[in-house]
C-alpha positions in Angstrom: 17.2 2.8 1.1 16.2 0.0 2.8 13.2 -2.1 3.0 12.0 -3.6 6.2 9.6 -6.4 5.7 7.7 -8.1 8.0 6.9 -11.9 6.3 4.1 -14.6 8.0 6.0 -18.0 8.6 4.0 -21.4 9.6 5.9 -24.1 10.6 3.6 -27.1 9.8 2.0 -29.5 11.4 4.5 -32.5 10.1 7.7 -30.5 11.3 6.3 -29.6 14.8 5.1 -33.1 14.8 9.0 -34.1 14.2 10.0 -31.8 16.6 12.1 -29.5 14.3 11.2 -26.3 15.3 13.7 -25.2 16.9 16.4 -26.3 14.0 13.9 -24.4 11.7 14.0 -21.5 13.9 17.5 -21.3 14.3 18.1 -21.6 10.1 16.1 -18.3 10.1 17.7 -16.7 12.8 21.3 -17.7 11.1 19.7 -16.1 7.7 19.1 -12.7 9.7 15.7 -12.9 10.6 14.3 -11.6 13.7 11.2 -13.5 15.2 9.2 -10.8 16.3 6.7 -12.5 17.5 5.3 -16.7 17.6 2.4 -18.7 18.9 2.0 -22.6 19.0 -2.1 -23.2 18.3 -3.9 -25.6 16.7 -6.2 -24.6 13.7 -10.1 -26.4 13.4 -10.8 -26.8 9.7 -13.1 -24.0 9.1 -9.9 -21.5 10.2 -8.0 -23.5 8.0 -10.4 -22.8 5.4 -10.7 -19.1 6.1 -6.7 -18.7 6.1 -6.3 -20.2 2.7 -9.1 -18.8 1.2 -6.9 -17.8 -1.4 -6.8 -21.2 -3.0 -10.5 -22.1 -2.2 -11.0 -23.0 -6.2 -8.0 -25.0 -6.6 -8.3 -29.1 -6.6 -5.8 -29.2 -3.3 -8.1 -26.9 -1.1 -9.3 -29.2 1.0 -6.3 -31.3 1.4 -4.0 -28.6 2.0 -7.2 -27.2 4.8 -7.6 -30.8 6.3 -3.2 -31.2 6.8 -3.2 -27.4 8.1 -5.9 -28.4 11.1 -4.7 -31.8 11.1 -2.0 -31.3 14.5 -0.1 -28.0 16.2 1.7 -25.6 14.3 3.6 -22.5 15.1 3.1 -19.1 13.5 5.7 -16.3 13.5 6.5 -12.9 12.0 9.2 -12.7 10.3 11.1 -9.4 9.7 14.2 -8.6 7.7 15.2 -6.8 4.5 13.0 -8.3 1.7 11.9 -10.8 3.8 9.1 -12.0 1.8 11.1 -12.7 -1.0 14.1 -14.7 1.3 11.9 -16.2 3.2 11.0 -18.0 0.2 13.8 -18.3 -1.2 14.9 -19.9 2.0 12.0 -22.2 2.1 12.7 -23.2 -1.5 10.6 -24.9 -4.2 6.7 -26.4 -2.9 7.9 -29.8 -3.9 11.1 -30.9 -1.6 12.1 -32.7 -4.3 12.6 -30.0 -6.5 13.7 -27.6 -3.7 17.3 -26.6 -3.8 19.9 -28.0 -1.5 20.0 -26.4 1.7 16.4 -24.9 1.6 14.2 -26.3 4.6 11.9 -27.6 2.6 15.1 -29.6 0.9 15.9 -30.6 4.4 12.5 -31.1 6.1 9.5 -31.4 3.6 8.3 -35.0 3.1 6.2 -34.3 0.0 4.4 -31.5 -1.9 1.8 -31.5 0.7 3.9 -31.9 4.1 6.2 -29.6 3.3 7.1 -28.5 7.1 6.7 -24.6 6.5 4.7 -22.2 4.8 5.4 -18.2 3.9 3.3 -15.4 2.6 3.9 -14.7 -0.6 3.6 -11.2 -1.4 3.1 -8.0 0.8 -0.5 -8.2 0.7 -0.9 -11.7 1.4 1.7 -11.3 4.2 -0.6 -8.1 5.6 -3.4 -10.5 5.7 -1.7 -13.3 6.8 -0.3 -11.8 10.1 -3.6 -10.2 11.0 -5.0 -13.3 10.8 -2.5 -15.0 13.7 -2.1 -11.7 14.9 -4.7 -9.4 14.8 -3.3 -5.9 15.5 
C-alpha cells in the first residue's frame, strides 16, 4: 500500500537571496517529488511569528522569526511517497555542518540559522503548515 504524502517546503530567504532555487528545485524533482504547487512572498514578522508558533518558547524564536521575514522566500508542496520523512532526509541535519554529504543543506546552508530550506516535520505540522501558505 502506498502512502502519498503531501510535505510543506520553504526555501529560505538566504538561498533565494543566492539565487538557488532553481538548483534546489530541481534536486527535489530528481528525488521524485512533484511540486504541486509554489508561491514566492515575503513574510512581515508577525506571520513569521504565527507560522513558527511551534517554537515560540524556545531561545531561537525570535531569531529564527526575524531571518524568516528578513527577504523573499518560496513555499511549495511537496508530494511523494513518505515525503515528510525524505524530504528531510533530503534536507539533512539543521546544522550544515553536521548534515550529510549530498543533502541541500550540506550543499547550501551557511549555518544553523541560514540553512536555505525548511520542511514540516510530521503530518500534522505539514497539515498546518500548507494551510498556512495555502489555505484550502
Amino acid at each position: 500500500m502506498s502512502n502519498i504524502e503531501q510535505t510543506l517546503s520553504i526555501i529560505k530567504p538566504d538561498a533565494v537571496e543566492r539565487n538557488l532555487e532553481n538548483e534546489i528545485k530541481t534536486i527535489f524533482q530528481n528525488n521524485n517529488f512533484k511540486i504541486l504547487k509554489e508561491k514566492k512572498l515575503k513574510l512581515n514578522k508577525d506571520e513569521a511569528e504565527q507560522f513558527y508558533k511551534v517554537h515560540e518558547t524556545k531561545p531561537f524564536y525570535n531569531d529564527l522569526c526575524e531571518y524568516l521575514s528578513s527577504g523573499p522566500i518560496i513555499v511549495m508542496i511537496l508530494e511523494k511517497e513518505n515525503a515528510i520523512k525524505s524530504n528531510r532526509d533530503l534536507m539533512g541535519a539543521t546544522d550544515p555542518n553536521k548534515a550529510e554529504n549530498g543533502t541541500i543543506r550540506k550543499l547550501f546552508g551557511k549555518s544553523i540559522d541560514k540553512n536555505s530550506v525548511h520542511g514540516s516535520d510530521s503530518p500534522e505540522n505539514a497539515k498546518i503548515e500548507i494551510n498556512f501558505f495555502f489555505k484550502t
